[in-house]
N, C-alpha and C positions, 0 to 999 in steps of 0.2 A: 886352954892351949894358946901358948904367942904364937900368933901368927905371923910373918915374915911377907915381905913385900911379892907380893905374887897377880894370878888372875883373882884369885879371890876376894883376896884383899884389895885390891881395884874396884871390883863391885861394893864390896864392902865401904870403903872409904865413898863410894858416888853416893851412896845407897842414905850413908851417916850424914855428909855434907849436906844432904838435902833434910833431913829433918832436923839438922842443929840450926840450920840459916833460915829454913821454910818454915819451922812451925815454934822449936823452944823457944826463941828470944821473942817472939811474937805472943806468949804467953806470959800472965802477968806471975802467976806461982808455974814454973820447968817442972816443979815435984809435983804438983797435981795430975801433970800428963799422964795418959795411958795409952802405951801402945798396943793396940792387939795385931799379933800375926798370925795368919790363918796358914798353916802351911799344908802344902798337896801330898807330902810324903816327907816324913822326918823321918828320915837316914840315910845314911853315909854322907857324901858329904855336907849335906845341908847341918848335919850338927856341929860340923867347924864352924858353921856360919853364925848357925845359933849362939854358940859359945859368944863370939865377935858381939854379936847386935848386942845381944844382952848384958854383956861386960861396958859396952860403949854409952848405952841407955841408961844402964845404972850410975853411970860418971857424970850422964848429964843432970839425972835428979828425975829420969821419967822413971813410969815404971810399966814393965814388961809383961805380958800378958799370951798366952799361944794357945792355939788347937790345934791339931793333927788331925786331916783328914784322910789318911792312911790311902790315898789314892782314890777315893772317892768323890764324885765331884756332888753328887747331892748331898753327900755329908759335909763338904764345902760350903755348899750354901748354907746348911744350915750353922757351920760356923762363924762365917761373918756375922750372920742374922745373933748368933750367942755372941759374939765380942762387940755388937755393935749393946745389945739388950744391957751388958755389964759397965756400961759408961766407956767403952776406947774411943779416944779424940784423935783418932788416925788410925787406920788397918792397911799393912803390910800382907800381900796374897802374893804367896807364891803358888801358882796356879796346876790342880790338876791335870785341869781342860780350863784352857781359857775361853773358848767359848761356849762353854756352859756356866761362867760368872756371871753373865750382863746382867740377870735379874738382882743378883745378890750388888752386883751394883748402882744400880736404878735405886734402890734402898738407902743405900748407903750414903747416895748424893742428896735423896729426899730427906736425910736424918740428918744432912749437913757434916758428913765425916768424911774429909779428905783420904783415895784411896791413891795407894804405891802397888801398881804392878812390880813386882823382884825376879828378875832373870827370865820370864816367861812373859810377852806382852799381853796386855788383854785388848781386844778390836775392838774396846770401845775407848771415846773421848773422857768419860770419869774420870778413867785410870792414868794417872801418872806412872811413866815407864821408867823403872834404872834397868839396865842389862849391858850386854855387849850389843856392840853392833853386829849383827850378825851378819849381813851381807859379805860385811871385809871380811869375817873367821872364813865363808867359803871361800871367800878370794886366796887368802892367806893359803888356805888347806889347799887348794889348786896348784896356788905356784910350788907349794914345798913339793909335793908329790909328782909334779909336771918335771923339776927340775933333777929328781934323782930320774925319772922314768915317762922322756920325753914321749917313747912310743908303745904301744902294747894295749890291754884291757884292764878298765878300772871296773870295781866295784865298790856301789856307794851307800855305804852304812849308815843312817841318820837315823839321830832321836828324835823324841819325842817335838811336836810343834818346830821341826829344821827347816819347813820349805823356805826360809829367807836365807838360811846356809845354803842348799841345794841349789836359790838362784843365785851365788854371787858364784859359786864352783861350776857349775854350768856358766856363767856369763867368761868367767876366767880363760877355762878352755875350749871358748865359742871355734877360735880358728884352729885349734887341736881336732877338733870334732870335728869339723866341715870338712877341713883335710884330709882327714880317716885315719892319720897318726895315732888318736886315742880312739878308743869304743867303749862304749857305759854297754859292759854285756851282764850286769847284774844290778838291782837296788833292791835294798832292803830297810824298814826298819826297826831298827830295835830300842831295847828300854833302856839298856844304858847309854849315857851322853858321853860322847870319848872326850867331848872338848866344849867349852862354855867358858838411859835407857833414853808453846818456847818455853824450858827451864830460867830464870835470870841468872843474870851472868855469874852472878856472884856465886851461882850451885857449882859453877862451873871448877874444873882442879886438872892439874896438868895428868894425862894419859884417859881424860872423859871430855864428851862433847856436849853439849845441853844445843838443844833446840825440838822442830819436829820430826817426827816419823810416820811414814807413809805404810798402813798395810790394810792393801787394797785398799779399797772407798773411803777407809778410816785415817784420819790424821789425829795424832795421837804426838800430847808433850813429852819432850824423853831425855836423861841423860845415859849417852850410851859411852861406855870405855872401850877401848880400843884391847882384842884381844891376842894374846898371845900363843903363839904358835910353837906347839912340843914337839920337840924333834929329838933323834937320841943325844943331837950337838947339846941338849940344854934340859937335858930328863934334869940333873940338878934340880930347878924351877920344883919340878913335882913333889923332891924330895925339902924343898925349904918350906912348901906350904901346906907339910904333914898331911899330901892325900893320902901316904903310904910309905912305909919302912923303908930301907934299904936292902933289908933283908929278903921281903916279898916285892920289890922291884927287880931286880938283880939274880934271883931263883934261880938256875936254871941256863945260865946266859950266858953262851960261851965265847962269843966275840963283844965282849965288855965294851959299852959305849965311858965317856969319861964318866960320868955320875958312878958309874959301880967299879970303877979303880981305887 
């Protein structure tokens, strides 16, 4: 699938900059490279993603290599431990549980094979982060929600590993809450993600920021992209970066935002 300029492709494009600049031209044969990506759960959208990496890897002359850990985090481990056993000179984790990687990455840095956290951090220093910056998505989700629905009760729905979304939403509506204007009279969370990493400069690409990241006691290298905010003003966005039809967008929708005209 072409993927079109979007959030994904943001990560995507941080994700690729860093292994075309960080590790192929540093390599004397590009074609000998092997990427292994251990992923937490291959499907829905992570298989746009796959499609992306492995189209883009292939153009470089590496070559691509994956496990599925179906949501499992000790089958996780024992995926790195198999991509690392099969020759990969760099592992891509996108993380079950990220704090259940450290051991498979204590390994990984003792075997000398540079590790990319993807969209999920891991709290340890090993891991190189791409993702969004997740504080500003809660920021973002604050103000949009703040500004249709200055006063009343929220309920706040977060995925899986969001407590750095829940602080920058919580920091956003600090003087909402204090005031009593808003009330968090619900949280919940759930499995699906409604919305979703010093780097040198040079990883650096306009709409990502390279440097560090702070979580908790851990300071962690990261190129983080700046994310974008779905509103009905710009469902579009959802539809150009093929999460989903028009068809099953649109379903059902009786005061049509502009994407389903």
């Amino acid at each position: 699938m072409m993927l079109k300029p979007s959030w994904t492709t943001l990560r995507l494009a941080a994700l690729l900059t860093l292994l075309a600049n960080a590790l192929l031209p540093s390599t004397a044969q590009p074609s000998k490279v092997t990427v292994g990506v251990s992923w937490g759960h291959l499907e829905g959208e992570w298989k746009i993603h796959e499609d992306a990496l492995r189209a883009r890897l292939g153009s470089l002359g590496a070559q691509y290599t994956r496990t599925d850990a179906k949501g499992s985090s000790a089958q996780q481990l024992r995926d790195m431990d198999a991509l690392a056993a099969k020759g990969a000179d760099v592992l891509i984790v996108v993380a079950a549980n990220p704090e259940a990687l450290r051991p498979g990455l204590a390994r990984a840095q003792a075997a000398g094979i540079p590790v990319v956290a993807y969209d999920r951090p891991v709290p340890d220093p090993a891991a190189f982060y791409v993702g969004f910056d997740e504080l500003e998505a809660g920021r973002m989700q604050a103000r949009a929600v703040y500004a249709v629905r200055p006063h009343g009760r929220y309920a706040l729905l977060l995925g899986p590993g969001a407590e750095r979304v829940r602080q920058g939403l919580l920091e956003r509506l600090e003087a909402a809450l204090k005031a009593g204007d808003v009330r968090v009279v619900a949280e919940r969370s759930v499995a699906v993600r409604l919305a979703r990493g010093a780097a040198p400069a040079a990883l650096a690409f306009e709409g990502a920021k390279a440097g560090p990241l702070t979580l908790g006691p851990v300071m962690l290298e990261a190129l983080l992209v700046r994310p974008v905010p779905v509103t009905p003003a710009n469902l579009d966005a959802v539809l150009r970066a093929g999460w989903v039809s028009k068809a099953a967008l649109c379903q059902g929708v009786r005061a049509a935002p502009p994407a389903c005209r």
